[in-house]
Biopython code that builds the backbone (N, CA, C, O; Angstrom):
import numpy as np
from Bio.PDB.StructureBuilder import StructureBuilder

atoms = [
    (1, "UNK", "N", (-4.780, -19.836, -18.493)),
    (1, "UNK", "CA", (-5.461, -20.648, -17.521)),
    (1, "UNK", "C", (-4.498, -21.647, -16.883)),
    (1, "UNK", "O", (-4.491, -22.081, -15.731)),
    (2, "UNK", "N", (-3.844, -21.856, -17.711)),
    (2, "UNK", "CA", (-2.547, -22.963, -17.087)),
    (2, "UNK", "C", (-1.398, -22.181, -16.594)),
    (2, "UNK", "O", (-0.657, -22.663, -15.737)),
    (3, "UNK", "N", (-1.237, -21.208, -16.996)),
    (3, "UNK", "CA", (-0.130, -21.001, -15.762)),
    (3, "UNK", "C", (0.062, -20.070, -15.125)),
    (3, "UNK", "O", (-0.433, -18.987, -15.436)),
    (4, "UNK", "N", (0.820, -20.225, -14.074)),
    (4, "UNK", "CA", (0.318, -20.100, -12.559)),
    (4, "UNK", "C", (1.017, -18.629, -12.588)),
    (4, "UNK", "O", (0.610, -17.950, -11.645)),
    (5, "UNK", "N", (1.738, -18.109, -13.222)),
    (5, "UNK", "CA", (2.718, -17.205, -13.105)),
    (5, "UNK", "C", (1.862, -15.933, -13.690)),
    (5, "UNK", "O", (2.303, -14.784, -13.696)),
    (6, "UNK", "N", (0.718, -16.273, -14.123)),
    (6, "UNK", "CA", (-0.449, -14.987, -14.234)),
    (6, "UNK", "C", (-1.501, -14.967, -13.311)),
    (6, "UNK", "O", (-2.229, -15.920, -13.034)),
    (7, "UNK", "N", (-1.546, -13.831, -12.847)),
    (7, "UNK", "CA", (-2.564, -13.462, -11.575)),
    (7, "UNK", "C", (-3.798, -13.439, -12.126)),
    (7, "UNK", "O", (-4.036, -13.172, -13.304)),
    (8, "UNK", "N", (-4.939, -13.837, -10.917)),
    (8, "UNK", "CA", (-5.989, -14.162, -11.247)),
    (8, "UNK", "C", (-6.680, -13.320, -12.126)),
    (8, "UNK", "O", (-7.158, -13.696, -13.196)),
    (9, "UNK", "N", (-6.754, -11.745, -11.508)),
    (9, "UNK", "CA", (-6.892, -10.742, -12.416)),
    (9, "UNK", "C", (-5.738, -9.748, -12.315)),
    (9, "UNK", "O", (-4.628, -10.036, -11.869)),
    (10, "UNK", "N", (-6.159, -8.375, -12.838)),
    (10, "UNK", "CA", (-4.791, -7.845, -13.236)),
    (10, "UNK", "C", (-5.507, -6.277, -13.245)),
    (10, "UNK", "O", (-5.346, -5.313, -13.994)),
    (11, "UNK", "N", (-6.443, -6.523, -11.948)),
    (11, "UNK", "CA", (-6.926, -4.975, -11.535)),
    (11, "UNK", "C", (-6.266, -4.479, -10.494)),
    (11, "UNK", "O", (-6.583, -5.027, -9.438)),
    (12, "UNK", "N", (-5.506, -3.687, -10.409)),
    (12, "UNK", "CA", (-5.074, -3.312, -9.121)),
    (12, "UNK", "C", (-5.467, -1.916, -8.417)),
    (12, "UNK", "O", (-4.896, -1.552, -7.389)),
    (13, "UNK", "N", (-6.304, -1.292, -8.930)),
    (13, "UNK", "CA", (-7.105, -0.600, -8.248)),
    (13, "UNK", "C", (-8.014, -1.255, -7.834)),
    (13, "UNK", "O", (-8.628, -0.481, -7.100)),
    (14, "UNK", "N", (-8.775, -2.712, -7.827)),
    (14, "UNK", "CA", (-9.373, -3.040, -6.834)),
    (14, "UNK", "C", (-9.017, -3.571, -5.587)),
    (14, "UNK", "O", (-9.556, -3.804, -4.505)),
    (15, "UNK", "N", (-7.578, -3.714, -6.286)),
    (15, "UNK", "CA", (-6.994, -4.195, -4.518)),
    (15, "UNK", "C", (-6.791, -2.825, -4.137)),
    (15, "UNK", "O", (-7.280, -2.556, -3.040)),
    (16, "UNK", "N", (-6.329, -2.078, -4.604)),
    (16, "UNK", "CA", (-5.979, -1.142, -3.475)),
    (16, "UNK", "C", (-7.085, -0.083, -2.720)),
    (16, "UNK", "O", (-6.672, 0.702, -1.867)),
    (17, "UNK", "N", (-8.511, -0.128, -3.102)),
    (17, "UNK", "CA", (-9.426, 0.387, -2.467)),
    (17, "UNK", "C", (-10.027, -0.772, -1.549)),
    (17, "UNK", "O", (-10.764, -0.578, -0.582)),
    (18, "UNK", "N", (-9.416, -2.498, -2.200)),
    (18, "UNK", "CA", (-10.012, -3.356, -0.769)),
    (18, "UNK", "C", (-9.945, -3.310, 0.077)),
    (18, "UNK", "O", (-10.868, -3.444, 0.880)),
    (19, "UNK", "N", (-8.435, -3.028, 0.391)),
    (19, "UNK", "CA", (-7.985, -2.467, 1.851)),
    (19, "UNK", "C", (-8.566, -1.198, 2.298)),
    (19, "UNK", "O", (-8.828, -1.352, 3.491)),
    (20, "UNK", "N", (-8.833, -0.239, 1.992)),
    (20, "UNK", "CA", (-9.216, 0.688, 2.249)),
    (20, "UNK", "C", (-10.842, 0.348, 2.848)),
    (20, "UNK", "O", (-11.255, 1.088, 3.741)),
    (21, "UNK", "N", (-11.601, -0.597, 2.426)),
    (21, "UNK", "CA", (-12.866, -1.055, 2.294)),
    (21, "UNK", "C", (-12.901, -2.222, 3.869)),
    (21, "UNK", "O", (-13.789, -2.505, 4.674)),
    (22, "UNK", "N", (-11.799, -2.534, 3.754)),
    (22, "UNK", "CA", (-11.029, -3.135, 5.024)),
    (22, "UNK", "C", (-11.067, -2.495, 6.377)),
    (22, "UNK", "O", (-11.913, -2.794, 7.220)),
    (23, "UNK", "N", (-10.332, -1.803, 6.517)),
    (23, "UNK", "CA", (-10.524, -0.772, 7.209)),
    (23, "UNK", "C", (-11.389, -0.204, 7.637)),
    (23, "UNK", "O", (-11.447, -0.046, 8.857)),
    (24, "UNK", "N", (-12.202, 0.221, 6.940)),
    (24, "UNK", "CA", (-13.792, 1.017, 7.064)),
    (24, "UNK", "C", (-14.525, 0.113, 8.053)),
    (24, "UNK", "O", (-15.082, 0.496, 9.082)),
    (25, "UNK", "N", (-14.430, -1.417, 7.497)),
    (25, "UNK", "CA", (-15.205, -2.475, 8.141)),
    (25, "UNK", "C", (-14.651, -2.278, 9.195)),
    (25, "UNK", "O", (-15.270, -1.527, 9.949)),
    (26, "UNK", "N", (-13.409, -2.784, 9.668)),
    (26, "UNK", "CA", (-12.992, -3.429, 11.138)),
    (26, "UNK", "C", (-13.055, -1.707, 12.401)),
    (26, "UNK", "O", (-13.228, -1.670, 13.620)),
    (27, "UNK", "N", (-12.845, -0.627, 11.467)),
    (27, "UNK", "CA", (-12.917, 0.588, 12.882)),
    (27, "UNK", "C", (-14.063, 1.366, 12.716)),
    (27, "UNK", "O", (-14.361, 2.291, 13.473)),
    (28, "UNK", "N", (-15.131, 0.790, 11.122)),
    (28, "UNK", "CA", (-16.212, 1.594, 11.436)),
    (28, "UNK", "C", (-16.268, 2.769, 10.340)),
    (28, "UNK", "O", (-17.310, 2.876, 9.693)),
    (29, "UNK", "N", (-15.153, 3.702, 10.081)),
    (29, "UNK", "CA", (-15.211, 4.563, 9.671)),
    (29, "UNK", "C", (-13.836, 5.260, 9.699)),
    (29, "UNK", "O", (-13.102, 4.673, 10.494)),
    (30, "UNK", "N", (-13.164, 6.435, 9.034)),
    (30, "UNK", "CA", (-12.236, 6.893, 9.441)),
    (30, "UNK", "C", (-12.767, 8.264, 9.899)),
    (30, "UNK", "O", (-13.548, 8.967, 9.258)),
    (31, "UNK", "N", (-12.144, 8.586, 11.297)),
    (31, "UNK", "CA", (-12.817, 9.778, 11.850)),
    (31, "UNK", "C", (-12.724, 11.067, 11.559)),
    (31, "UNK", "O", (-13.456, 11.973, 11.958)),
    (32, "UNK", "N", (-11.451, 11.155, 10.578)),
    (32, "UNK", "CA", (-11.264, 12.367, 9.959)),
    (32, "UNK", "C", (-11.042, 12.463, 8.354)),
    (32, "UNK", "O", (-10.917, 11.285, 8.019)),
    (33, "UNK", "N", (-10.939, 13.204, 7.285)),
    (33, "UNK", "CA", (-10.352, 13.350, 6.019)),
    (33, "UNK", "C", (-8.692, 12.894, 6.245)),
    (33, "UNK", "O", (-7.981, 12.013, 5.762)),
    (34, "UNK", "N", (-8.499, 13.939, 7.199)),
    (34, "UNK", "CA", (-6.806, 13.716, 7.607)),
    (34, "UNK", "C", (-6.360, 12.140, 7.748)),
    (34, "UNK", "O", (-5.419, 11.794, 7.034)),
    (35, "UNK", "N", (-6.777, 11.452, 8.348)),
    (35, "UNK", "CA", (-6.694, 10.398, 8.429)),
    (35, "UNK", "C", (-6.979, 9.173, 7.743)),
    (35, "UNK", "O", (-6.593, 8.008, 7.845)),
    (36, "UNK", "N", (-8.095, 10.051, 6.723)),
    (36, "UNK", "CA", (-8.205, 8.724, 5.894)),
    (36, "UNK", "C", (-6.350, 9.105, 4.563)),
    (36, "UNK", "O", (-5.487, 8.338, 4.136)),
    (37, "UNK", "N", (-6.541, 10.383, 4.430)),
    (37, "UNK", "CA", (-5.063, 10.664, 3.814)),
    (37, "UNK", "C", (-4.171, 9.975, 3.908)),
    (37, "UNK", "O", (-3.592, 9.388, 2.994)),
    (38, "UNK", "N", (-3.852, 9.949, 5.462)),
    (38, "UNK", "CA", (-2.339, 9.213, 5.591)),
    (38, "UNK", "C", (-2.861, 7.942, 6.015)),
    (38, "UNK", "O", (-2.488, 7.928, 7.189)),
    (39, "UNK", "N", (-3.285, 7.206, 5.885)),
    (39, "UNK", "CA", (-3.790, 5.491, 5.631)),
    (39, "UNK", "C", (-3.393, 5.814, 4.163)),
    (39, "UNK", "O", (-2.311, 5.623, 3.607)),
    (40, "UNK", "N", (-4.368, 6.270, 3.750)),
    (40, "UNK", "CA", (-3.728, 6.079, 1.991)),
    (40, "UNK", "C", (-2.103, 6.320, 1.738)),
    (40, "UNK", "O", (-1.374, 5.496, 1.186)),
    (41, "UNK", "N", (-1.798, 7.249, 2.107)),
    (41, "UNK", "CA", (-0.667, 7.481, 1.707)),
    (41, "UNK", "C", (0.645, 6.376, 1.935)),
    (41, "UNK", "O", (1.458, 5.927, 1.128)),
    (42, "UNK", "N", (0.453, 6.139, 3.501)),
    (42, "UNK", "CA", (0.852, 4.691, 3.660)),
    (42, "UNK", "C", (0.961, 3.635, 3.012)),
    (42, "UNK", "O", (1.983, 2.985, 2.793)),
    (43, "UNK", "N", (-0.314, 3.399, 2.623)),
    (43, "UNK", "CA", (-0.300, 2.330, 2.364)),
    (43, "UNK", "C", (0.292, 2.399, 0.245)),
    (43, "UNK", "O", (0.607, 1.280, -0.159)),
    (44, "UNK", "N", (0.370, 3.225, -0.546)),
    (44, "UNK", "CA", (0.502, 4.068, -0.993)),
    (44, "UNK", "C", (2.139, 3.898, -1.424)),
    (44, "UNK", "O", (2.682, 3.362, -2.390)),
    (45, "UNK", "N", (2.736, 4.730, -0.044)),
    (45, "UNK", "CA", (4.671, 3.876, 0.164)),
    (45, "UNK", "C", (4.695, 2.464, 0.364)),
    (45, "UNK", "O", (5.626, 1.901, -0.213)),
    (46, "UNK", "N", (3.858, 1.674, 1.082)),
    (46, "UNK", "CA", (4.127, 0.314, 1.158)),
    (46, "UNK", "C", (3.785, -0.451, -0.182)),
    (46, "UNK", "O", (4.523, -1.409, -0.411)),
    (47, "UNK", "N", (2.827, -0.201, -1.072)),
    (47, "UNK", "CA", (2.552, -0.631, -1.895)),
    (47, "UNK", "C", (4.017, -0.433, -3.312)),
    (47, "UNK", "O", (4.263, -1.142, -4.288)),
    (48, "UNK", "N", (4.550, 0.571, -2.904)),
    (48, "UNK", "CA", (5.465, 1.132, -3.850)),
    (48, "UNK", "C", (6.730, 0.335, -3.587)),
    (48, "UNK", "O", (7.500, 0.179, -4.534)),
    (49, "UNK", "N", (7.041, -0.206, -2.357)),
    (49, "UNK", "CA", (8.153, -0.424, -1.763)),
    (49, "UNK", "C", (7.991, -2.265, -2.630)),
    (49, "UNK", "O", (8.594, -2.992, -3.420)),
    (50, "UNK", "N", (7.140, -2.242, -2.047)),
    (50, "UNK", "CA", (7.053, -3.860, -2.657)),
    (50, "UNK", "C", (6.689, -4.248, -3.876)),
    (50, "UNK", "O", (6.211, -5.359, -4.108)),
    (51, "UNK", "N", (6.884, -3.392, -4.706)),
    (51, "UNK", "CA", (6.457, -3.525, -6.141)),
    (51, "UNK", "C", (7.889, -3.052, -6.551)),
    (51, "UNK", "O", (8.053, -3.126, -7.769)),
    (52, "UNK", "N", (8.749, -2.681, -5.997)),
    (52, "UNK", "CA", (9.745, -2.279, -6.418)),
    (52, "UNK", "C", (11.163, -3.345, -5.723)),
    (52, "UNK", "O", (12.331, -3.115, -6.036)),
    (53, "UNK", "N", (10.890, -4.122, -5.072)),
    (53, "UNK", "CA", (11.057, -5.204, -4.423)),
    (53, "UNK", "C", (12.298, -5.302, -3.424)),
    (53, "UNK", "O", (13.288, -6.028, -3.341)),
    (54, "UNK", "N", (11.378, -3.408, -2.160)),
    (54, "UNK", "CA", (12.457, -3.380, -1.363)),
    (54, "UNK", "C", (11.803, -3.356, 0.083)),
    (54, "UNK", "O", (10.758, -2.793, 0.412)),
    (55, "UNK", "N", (12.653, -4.087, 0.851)),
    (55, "UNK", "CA", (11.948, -4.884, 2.137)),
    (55, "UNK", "C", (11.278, -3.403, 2.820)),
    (55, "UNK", "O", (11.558, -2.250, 3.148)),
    (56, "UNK", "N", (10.266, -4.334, 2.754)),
    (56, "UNK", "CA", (8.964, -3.419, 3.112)),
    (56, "UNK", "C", (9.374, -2.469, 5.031)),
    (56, "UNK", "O", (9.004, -1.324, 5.295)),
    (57, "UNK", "N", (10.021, -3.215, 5.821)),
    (57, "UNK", "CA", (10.329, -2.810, 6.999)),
    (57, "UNK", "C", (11.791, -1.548, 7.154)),
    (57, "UNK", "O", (12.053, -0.437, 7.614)),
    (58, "UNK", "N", (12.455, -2.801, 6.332)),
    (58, "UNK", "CA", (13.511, -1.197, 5.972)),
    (58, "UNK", "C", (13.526, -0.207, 5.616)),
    (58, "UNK", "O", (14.429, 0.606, 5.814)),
    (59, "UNK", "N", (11.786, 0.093, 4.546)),
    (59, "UNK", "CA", (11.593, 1.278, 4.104)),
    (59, "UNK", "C", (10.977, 1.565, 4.948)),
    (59, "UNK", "O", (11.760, 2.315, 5.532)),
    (60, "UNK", "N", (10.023, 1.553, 5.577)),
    (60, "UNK", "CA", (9.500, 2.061, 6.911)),
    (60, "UNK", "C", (10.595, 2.734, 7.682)),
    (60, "UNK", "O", (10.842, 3.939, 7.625)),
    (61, "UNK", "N", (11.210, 1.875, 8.385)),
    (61, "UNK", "CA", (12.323, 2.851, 8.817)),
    (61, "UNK", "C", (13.317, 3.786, 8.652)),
    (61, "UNK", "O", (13.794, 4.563, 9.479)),
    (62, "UNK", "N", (13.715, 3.535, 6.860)),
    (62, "UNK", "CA", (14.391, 4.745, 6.342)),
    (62, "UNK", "C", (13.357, 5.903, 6.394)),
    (62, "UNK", "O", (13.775, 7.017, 6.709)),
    (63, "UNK", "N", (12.292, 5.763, 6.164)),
    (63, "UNK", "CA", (11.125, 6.670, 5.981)),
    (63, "UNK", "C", (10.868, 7.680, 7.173)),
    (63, "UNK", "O", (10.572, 8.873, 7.105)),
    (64, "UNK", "N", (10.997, 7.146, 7.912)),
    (64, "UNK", "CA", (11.233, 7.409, 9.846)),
    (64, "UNK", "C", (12.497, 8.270, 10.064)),
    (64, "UNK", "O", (12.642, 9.365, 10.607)),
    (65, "UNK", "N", (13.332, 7.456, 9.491)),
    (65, "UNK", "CA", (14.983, 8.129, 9.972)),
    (65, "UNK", "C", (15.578, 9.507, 8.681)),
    (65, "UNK", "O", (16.626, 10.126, 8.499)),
    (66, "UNK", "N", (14.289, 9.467, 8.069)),
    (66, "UNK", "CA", (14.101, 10.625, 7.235)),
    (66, "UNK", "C", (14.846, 10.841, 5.609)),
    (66, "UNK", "O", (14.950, 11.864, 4.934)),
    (67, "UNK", "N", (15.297, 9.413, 5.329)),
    (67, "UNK", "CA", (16.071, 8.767, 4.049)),
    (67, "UNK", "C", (14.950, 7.890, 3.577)),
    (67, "UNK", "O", (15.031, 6.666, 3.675)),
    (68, "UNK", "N", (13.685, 8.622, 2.959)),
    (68, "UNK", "CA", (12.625, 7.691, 2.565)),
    (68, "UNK", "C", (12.978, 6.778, 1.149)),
    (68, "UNK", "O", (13.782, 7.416, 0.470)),
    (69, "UNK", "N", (12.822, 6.226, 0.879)),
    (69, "UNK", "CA", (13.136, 5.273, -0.325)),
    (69, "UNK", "C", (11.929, 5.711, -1.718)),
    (69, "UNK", "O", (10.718, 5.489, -1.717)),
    (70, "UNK", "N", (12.644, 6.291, -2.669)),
    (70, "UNK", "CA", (12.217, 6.754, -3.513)),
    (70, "UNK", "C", (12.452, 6.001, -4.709)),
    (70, "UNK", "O", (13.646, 5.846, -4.965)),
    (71, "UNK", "N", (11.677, 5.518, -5.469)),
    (71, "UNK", "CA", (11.783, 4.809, -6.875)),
    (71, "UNK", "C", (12.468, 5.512, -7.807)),
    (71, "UNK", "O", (12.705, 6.719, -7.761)),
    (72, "UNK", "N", (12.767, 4.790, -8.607)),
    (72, "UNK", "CA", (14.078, 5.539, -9.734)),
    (72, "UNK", "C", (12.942, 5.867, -11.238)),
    (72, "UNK", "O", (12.212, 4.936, -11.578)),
    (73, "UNK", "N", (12.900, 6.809, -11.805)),
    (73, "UNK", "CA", (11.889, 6.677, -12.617)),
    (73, "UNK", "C", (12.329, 5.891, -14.178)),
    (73, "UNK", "O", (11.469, 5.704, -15.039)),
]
sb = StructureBuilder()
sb.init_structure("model")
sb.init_model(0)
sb.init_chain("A")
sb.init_seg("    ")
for serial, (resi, resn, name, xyz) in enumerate(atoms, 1):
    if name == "N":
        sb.init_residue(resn, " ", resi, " ")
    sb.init_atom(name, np.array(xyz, "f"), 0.0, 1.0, " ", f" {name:<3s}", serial, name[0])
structure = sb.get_structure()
């Protein structure tokens, strides 16, 4: 309770369907399966990138320039 360096909770599958729940709200719906896929998947690499604590924009663009950033197991 005192310190700050523990997160409030320590579910992270509820964050990661919030956003998803996010989404739904602000466009309504996703209009295809396909599309709800690659939202997930996205979000998916971004979530990976920053848990692994590599700038979230640079992996985007390695990802793009076809040198995606892959975690070390």
């Amino acid at each position: 309770m005192y310190d700050s360096s523990v997160p409030f909770d320590n579910n992270q599958a509820s964050l990661y369907v919030r956003m998803v729940k996010v989404k739904q709200k602000v466009s309504g719906c996703f209009r295809t399966f396909d599309g709800a896929e690659q939202f997930g998947r996205a979000r998916a690499y971004i979530s990976t990138a920053r848990k692994n604590t590599v700038n979230i924009f640079k992996a985007i663009k390695d990802a793009f320039s076809g040198n995606p950033f892959i975690p070390s197991a």
